[in-house]
Biopython code that builds the backbone (N, CA, C, O; Angstrom):
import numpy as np
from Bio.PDB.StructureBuilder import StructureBuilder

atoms = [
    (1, "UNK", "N", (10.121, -14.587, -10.227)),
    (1, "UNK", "CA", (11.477, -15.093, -10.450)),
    (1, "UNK", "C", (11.423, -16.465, -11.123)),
    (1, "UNK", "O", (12.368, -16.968, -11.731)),
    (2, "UNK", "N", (10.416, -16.925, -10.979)),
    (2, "UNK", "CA", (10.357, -18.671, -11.392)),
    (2, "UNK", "C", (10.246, -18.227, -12.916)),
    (2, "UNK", "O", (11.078, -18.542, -13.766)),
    (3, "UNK", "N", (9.359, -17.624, -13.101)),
    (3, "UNK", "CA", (8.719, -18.185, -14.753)),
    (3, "UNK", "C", (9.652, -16.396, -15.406)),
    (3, "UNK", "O", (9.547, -15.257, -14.951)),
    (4, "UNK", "N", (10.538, -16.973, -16.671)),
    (4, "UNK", "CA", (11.652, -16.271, -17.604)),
    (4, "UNK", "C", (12.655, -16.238, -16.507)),
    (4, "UNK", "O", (13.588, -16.965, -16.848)),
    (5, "UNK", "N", (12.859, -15.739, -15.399)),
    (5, "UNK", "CA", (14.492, -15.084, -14.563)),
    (5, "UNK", "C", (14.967, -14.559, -15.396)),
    (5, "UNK", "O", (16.052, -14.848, -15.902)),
    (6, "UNK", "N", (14.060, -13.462, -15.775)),
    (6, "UNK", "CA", (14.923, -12.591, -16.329)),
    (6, "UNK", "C", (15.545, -11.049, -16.001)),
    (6, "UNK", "O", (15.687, -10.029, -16.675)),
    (7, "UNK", "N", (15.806, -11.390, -14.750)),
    (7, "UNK", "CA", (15.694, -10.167, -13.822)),
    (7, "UNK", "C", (15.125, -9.656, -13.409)),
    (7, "UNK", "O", (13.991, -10.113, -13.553)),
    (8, "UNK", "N", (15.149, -8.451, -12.627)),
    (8, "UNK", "CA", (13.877, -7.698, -12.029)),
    (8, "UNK", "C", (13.465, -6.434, -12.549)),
    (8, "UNK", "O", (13.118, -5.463, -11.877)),
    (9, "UNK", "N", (13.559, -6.558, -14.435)),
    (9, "UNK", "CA", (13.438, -5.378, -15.074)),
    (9, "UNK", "C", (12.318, -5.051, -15.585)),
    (9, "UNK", "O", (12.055, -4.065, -16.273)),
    (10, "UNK", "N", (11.109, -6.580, -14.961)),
    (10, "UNK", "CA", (9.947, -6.127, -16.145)),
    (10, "UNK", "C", (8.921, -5.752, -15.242)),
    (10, "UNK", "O", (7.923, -5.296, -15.799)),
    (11, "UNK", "N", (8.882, -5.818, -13.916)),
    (11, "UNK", "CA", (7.626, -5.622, -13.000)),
    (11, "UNK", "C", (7.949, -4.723, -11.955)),
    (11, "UNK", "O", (7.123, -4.660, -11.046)),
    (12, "UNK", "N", (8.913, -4.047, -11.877)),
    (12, "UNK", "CA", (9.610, -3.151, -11.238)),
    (12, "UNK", "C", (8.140, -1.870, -11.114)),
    (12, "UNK", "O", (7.483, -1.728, -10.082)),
    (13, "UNK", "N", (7.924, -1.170, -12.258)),
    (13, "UNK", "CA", (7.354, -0.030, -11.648)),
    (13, "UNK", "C", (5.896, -0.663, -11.288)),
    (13, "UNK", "O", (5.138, -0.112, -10.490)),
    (14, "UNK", "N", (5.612, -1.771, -11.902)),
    (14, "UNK", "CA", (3.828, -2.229, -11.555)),
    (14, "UNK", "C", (3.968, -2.447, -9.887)),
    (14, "UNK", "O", (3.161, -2.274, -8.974)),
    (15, "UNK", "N", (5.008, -2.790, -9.909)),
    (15, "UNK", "CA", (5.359, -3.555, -7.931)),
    (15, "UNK", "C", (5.486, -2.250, -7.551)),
    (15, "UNK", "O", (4.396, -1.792, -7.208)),
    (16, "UNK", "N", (6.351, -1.500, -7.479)),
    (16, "UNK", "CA", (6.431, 0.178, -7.071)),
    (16, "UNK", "C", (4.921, 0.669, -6.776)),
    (16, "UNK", "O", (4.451, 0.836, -5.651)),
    (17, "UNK", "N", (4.192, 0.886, -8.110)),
    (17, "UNK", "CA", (2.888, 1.157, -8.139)),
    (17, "UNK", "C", (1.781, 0.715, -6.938)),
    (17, "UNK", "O", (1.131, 1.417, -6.163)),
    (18, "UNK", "N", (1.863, -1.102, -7.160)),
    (18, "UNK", "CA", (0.635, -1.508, -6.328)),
    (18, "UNK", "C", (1.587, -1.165, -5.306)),
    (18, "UNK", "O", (0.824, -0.603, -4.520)),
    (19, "UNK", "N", (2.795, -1.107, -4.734)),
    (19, "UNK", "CA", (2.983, -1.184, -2.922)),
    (19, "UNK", "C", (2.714, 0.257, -2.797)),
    (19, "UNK", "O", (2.423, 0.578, -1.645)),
    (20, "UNK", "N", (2.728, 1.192, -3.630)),
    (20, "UNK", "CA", (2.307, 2.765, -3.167)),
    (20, "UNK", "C", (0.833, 3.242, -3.207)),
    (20, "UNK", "O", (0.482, 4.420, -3.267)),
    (21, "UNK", "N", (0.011, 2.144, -3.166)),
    (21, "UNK", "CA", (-1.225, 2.177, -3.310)),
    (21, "UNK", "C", (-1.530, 1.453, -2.439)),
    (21, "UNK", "O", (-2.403, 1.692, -1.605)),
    (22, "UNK", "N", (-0.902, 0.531, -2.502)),
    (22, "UNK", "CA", (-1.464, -0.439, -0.850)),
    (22, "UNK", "C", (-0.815, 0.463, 0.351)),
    (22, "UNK", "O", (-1.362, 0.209, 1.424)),
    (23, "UNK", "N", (0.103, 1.346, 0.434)),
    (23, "UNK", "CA", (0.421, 2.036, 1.498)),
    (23, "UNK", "C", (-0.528, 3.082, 1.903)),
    (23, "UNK", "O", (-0.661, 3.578, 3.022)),
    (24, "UNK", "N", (-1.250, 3.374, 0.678)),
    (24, "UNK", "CA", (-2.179, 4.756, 0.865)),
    (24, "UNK", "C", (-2.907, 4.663, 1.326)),
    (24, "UNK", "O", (-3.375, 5.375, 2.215)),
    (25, "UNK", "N", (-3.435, 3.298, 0.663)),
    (25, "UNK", "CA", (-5.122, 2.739, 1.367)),
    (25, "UNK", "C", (-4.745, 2.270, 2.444)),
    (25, "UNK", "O", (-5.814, 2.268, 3.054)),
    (26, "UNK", "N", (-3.710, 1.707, 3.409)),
    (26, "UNK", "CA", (-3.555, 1.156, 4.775)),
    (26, "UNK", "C", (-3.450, 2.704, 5.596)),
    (26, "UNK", "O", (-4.059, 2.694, 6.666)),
    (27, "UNK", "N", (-2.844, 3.884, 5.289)),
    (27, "UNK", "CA", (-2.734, 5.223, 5.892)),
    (27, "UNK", "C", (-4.180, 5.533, 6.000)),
    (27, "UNK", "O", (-4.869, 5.684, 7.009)),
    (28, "UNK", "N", (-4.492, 5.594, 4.737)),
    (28, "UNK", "CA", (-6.186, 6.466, 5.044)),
    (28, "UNK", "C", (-7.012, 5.384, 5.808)),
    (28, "UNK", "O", (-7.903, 5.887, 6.492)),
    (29, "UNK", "N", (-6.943, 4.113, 5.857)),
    (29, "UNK", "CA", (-7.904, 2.913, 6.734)),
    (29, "UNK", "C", (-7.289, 3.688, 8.153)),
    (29, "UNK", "O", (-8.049, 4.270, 8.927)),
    (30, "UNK", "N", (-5.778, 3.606, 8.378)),
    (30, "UNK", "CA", (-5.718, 3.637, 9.730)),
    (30, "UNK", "C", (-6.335, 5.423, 10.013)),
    (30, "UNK", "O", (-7.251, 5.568, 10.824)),
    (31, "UNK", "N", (-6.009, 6.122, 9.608)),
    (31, "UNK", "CA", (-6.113, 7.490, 9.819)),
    (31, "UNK", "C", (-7.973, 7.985, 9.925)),
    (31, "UNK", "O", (-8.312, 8.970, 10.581)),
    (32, "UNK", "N", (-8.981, 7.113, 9.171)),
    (32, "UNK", "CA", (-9.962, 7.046, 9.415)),
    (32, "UNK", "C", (-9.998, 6.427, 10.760)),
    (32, "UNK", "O", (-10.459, 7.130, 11.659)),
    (33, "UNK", "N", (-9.649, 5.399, 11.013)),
    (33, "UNK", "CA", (-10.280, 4.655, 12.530)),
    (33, "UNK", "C", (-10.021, 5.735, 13.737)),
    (33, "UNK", "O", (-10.738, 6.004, 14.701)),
    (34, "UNK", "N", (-8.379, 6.410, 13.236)),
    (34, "UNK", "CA", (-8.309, 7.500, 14.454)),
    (34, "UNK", "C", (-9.001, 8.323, 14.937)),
    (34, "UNK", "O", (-9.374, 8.470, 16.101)),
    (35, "UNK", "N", (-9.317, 9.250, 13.471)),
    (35, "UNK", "CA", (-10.225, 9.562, 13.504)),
    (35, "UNK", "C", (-11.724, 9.773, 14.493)),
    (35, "UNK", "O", (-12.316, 10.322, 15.423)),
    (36, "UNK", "N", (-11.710, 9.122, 13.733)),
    (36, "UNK", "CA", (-13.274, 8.580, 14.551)),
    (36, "UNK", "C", (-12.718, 7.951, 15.828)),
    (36, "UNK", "O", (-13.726, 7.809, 16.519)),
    (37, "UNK", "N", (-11.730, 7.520, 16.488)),
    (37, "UNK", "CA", (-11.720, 7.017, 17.803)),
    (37, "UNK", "C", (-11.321, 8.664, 17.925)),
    (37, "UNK", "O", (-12.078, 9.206, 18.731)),
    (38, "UNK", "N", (-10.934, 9.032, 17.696)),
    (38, "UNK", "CA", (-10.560, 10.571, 18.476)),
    (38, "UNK", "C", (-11.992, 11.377, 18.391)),
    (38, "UNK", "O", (-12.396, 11.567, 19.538)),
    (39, "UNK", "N", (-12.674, 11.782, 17.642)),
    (39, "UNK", "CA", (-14.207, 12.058, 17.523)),
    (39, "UNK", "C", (-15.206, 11.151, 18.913)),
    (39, "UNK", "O", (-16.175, 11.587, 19.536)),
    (40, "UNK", "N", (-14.735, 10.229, 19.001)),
    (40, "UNK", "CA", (-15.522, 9.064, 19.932)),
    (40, "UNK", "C", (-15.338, 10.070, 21.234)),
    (40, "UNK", "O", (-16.109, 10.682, 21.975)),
    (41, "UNK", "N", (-13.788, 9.899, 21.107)),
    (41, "UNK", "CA", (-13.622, 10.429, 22.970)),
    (41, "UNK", "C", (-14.284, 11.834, 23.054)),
    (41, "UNK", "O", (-15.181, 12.158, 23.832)),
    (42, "UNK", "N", (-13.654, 12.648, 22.072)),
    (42, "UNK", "CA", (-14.137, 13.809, 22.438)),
    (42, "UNK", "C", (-15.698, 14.063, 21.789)),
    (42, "UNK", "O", (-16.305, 15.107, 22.031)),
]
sb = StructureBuilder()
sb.init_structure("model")
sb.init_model(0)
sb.init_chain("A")
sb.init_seg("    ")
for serial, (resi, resn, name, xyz) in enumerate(atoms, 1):
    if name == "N":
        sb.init_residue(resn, " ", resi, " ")
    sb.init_atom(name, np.array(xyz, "f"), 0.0, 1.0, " ", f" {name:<3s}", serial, name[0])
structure = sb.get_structure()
């Protein structure tokens, strides 16, 4: 917002992009640990 203000028309899908990629990789991190803690117990 600081540098042009020129709305929020130019980084829209790159921001879309990286937060749907940082969501994936935090699902598969957590879904691995379960994983394997569920493998642990049983």
């Amino acid at each position: 917002m600081a540098f042009g203000d020129n709305g929020s028309h130019k980084k829209t899908a790159f921001e879309r992009l990286t937060l749907v990629v940082v969501v994936v990789m935090v699902l598969v991190t957590v879904g691995a640990l379960v994983l394997s803690a569920l493998s642990a117990v049983i």
